[in-house]
N, C-alpha and C positions, 0 to 999 in steps of 0.2 A: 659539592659535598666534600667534606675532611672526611682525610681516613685518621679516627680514633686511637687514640694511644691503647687503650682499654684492652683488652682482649677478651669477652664472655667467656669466649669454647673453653677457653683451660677450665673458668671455674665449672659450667655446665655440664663438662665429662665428667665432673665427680658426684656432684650432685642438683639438686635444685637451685634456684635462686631470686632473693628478692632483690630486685634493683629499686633503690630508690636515688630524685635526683628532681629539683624542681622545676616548675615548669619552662621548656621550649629549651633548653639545656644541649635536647637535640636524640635521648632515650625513642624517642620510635620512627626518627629516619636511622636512627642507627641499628635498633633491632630488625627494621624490616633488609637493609644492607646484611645483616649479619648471616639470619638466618631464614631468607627468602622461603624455603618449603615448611616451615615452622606454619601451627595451627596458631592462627591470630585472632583472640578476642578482644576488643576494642567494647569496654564500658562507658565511653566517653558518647560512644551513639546509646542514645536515649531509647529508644527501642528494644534494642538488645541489653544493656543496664535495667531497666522494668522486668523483660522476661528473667533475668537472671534473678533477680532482686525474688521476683515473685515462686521462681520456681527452681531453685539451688541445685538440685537433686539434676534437673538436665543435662548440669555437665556433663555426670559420673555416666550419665545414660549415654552422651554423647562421646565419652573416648576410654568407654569400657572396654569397647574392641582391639583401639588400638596395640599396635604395638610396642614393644619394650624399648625404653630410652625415645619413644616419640618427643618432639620438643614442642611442647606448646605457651605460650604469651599471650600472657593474659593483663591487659592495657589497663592502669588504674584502677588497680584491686580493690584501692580502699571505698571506691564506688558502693562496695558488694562484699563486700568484707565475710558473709555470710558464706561463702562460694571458698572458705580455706579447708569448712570442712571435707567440699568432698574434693579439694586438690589433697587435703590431706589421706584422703581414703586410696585416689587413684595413685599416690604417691606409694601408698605401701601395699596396694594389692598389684597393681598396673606396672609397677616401675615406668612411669612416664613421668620425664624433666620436666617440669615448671621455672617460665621466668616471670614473675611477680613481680609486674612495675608499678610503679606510684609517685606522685608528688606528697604526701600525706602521709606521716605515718600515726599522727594523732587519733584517728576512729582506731588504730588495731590496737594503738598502747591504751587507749584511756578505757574500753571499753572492755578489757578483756577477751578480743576474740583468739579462736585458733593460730598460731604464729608457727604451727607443726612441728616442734616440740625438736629442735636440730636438724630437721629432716632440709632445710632451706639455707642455704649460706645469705648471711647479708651481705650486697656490696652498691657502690656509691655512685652519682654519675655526677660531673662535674662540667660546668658552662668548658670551651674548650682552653686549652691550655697552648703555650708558646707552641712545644713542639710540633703542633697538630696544623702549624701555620706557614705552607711555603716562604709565603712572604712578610716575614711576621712582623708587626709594625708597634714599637711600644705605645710610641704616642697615640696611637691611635686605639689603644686595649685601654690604657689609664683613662683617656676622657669617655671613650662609649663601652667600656665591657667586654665583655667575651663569650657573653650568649652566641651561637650563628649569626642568627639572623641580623641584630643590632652591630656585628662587626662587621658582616659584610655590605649592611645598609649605607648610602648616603645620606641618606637622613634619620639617623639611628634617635636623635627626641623624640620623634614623633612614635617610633616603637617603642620608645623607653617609657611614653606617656600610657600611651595603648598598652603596654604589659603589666606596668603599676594596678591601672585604673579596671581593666578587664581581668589580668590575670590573679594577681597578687591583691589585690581586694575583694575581688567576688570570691577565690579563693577563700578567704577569712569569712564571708561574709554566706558563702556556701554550706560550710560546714556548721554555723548554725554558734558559735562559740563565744560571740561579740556581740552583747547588747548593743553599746554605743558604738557604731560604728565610727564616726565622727570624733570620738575620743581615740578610739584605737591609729586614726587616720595619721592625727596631732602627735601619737605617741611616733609610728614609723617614722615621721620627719625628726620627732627629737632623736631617737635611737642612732639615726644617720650622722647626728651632731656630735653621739658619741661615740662613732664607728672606729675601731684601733683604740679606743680609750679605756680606761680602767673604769668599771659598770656601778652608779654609784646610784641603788634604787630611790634611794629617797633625792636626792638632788633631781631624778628624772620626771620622778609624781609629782613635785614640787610644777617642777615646766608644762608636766601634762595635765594637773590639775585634779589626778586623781591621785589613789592610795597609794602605796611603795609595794601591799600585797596585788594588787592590781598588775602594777608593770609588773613585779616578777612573773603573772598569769601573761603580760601579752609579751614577754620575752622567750615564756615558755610556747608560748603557738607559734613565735617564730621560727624556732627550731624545731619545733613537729612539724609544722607545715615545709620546711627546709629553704627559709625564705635567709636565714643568718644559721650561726652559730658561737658559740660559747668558745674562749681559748682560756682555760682552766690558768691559775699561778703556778708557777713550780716554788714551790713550798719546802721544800728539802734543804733547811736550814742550818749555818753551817758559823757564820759567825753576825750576820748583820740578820735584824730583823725585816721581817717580808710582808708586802701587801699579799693580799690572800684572796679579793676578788676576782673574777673572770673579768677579760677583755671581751668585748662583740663585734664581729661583723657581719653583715649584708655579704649572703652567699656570691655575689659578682661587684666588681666597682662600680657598673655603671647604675644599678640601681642606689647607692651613696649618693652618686655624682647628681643624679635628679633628684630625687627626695632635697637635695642640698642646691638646686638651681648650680650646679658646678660644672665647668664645661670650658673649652680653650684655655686649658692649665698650662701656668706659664712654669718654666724649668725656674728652679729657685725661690717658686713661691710656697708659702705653709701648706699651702692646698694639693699642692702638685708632690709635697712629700707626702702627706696623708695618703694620698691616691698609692704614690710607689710603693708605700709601705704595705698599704692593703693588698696589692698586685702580688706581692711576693710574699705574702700569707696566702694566696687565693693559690699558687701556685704547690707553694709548700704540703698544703691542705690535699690538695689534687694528686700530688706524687704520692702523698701517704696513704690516700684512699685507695689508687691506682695497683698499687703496690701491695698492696696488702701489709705495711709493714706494720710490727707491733712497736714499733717507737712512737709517744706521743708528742702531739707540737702541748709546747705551753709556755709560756716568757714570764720573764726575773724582774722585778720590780722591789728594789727598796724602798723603807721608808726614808731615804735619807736623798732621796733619789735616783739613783745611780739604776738604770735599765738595759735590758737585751731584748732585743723585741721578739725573738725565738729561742726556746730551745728545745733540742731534739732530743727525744726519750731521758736516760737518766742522764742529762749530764754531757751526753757522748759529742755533740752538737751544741756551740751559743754562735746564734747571726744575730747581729743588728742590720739592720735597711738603713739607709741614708742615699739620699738623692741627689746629692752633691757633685760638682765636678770633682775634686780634690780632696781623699779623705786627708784629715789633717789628726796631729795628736788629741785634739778634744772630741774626736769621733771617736775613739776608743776606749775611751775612763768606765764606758761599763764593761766590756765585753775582759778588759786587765782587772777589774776588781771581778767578776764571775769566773775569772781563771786562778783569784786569787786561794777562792775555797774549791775548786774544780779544776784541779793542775790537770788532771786525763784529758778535759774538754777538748777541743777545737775550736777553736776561733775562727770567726770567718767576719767579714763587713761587706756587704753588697751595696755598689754603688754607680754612680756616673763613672767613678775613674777609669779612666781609659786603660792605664798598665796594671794586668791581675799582677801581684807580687807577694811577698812575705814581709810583712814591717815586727818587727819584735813578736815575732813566732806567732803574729795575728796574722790570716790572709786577707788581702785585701782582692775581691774580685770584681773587677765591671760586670752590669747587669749581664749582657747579653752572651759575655763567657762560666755565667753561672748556671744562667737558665739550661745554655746546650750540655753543662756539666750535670744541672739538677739529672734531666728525664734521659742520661745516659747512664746513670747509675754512678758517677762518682764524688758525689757529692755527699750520699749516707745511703 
């Protein structure tokens, strides 16, 4: 078992919360670690999910007595989505904590259920992250991921196959939302093709064979169901004109890496930067969630080409990723032209380079003196 960077109880002492994080991420060995006397419902058993389903009003009968700040977890809300109203009730007659976990949050947005109207903090749970790893092994995070289970396997395909096929499809295929499954199947592998890339709907319906209104619907149930996510343009124009689409990635690498038959990534090869670039978005993404900060990730893309592959909130933060031994002057031309209209910025370049240094007021930092800088805090 890791011990989690995350910490609930701070947010828990203040109020409620929904946790959301997708599946095997690692959300209920870590809940039941956290808060072992905690009252634990488990929707995932079908039994208990039916009586809820059937009969909502149980809870409010079941922890009417209890007492004040009781903590109760309640496993795959979206199950029973029905069940917010009387956490909502117990929540403001009872004063009893709820922590609201899910893989899903698509039944409560699309539906209009109860979402308790502020009464609930959102916060995030993320596959694990460097710091959470004694022994923490790159190469071994870029080709299998950082789910648990699949990092600490020796034979993390065979999970990776088995979490696709059972998790992450039934998933989709549970919730009832995908006609064609077998079209939707075709699209995940293209999506993987365009993972780190600039999101080009109609170039992807073209490959999947369907409409461009389409994929943007199965781009949208990726990120409800919390399988990827959207990395927005930063758009705050200033003299060069700007791409304006979202970039996408697959919530972990290692689901890229399969979807893409990708695996014993060789250092130096397109694949093996794809990979690093995604890792250090997966990580970036992790710390912001973690953290709660209000700075947004989102990267610079002109049309003339010249990119950053992050940057942090307004401005305040531009990294590129490159996976290079040696960063060299042509590693730079974006991150010097985004300084050019953002003199405040920062400049950073995450890399192979073995010496972190200062080259023309850019930093240049090796992976692994970034990461222990990321989740210490001094990095942003």
């Amino acid at each position: 078992m890791y011990d989690r960077y995350y910490s609930l109880k701070d947010d828990i002492e203040e109020m409620s919360v929904f946790l959301f994080g997708a599946r095997k991420t690692g959300k209920s060995t870590y809940l039941h670690s956290m808060f072992p006397d905690a009252i634990y419902i488990d929707l995932l058993d079908s039994g208990i999910c039916t009586l809820y389903r059937q009969h909502p009003n149980y809870l409010y009968e079941q922890l009417e007595d209890k007492d004040a700040s009781t903590i109760v977890i309640i496993d795959e809300i979206q199950e029973v989505p029905e069940l917010l109203n009387e956490v909502h009730r117990l929540i403001f007659k009872c004063d009893i904590r709820f922590i609201l976990c899910g893989s899903s949050a698509r039944k409560l947005k699309r539906k209009g259920y109860n979402t308790l109207g502020g009464r609930a903090y959102p916060c995030h749970f993320y596959p694990l992250v460097s710091c959470e790893i004694t022994d923490f092994n790159l190469e071994k995070a870029l080709n299998d991921g950082l789910l648990p289970q699949h990092y600490l396997s020796k034979k993390p395909q065979r999970l990776l196959s088995a979490y696709i096929d059972v998790y992450l499809k039934q998933e989709i295929k549970a919730e009832a939302i995908v006609r064609n499954l077998s079209n939707f199947e075709r699209f995940m592998e293209v999506a993987a093709l365009t993972d780190g890339e600039i999101v080009n709907y109609t170039n992807i319906a073209t490959d999947c064979g369907v409409k461009s209104v389409t994929v943007k619907e199965y781009f949208d149930i990726l990120q409800d169901t919390l399988i990827g996510y959207m990395i927005p343009a930063y758009t705050k124009t200033m003299k060069r004109k700007l791409m304006q689409a979202p970039k996408f990635y697959y919530f972990d690498v290692g689901i890229s890496n399969y979807l893409l038959r990708r695996q014993n990534l060789l250092r130096g090869s397109s694949e093996y930067g794809k990979a690093f670039e995604h890792f250090v978005i997966q990580e970036l993404m992790a710390y912001i969630g973690y953290s709660h900060s209000r700075d947004k990730l989102s990267y610079w893309h002109t049309y003339s080409g010249l990119e950053v592959d992050a940057i942090i909130g307004d401005a305040k933060l531009a990294i590129e990723i490159k996976s290079v031994e040696e960063v060299l002057p042509k590693h730079l031309k974006g991150l010097k032209a985004f300084r050019e209209e953002h003199p405040n910025c920062l400049p950073i370049i995450v890399s192979h380079d073995r010496i972190t240094r200062t080259s023309d007021g850019i930093k240049i930092i090796c992976i692994h003196d970034f990461l222990q800088m990321l989740w210490k805090g001094e990095i942003f």
